[in-house]
C-alpha positions as CSV (number, residue, x, y, z in Angstrom):
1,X,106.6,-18.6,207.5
2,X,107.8,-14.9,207.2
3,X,105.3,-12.2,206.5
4,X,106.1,-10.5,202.8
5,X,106.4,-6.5,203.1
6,X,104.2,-4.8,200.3
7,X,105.5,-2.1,198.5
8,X,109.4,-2.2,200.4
9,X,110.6,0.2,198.1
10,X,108.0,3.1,199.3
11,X,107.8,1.9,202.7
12,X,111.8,2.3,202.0
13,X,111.4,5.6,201.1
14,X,108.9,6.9,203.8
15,X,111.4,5.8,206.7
16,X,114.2,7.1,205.1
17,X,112.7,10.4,204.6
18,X,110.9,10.7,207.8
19,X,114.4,11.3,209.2
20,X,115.4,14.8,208.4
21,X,119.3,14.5,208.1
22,X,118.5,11.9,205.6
23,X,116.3,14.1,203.6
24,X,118.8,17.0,203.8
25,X,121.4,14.9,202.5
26,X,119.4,13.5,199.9
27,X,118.0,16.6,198.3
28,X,121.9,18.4,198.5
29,X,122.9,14.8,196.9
30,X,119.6,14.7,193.9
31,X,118.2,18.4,193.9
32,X,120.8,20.5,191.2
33,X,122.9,23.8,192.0
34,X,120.1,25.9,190.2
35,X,117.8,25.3,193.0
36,X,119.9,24.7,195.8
37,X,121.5,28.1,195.9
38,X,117.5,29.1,196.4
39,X,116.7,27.4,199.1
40,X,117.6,27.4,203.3
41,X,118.4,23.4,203.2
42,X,119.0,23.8,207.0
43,X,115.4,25.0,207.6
44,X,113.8,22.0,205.8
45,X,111.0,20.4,208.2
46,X,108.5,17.3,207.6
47,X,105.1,17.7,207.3
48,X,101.9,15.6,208.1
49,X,101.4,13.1,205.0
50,X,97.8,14.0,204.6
51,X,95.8,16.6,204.1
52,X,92.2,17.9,202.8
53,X,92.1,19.1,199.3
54,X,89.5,21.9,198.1
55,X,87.1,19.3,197.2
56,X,87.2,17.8,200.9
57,X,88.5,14.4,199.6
58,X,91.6,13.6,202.1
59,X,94.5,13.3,200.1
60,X,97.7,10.9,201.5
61,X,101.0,11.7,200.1
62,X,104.6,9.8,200.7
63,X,106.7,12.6,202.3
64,X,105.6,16.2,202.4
65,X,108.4,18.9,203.2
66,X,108.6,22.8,203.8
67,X,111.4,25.0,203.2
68,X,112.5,28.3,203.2
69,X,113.3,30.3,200.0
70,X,116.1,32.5,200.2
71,X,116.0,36.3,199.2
72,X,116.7,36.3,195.1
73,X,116.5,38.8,192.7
């Protein structure tokens, strides 16, 4: 018998995300003009998906990102 996958849609998600063509495309596809036009899409990089919060709890997220903002008055 085949194993069920819990949670496909996230783990879905996480894949498609960890590849960072896909996540370009998919925040110039969702992410509106307003915001765009504020950000260097091409310097977009991944991030580890956990970190340590003030309270020194570790804290797991789906897909963390960094970008650059671009100069704006």
């Amino acid at each position: 018998m085949a194993k069920d996958i819990n949670n496909i849609h996230d783990k879905f998600f996480k894949e498609l995300m960890a590849d960072r063509q896909n996540a370009i495309d998919f925040m110039q596809f969702f992410l509106p003009d307003s915001i765009l036009k504020h950000i260097d899409i091409q310097s977009l990089e991944h991030q580890k998906n956990s970190f340590i919060a003030p309270d020194l709890k570790e804290v797991f997220s789906d897909a963390i990102f960094s970008i650059k903002l671009l100069n704006f008055i």
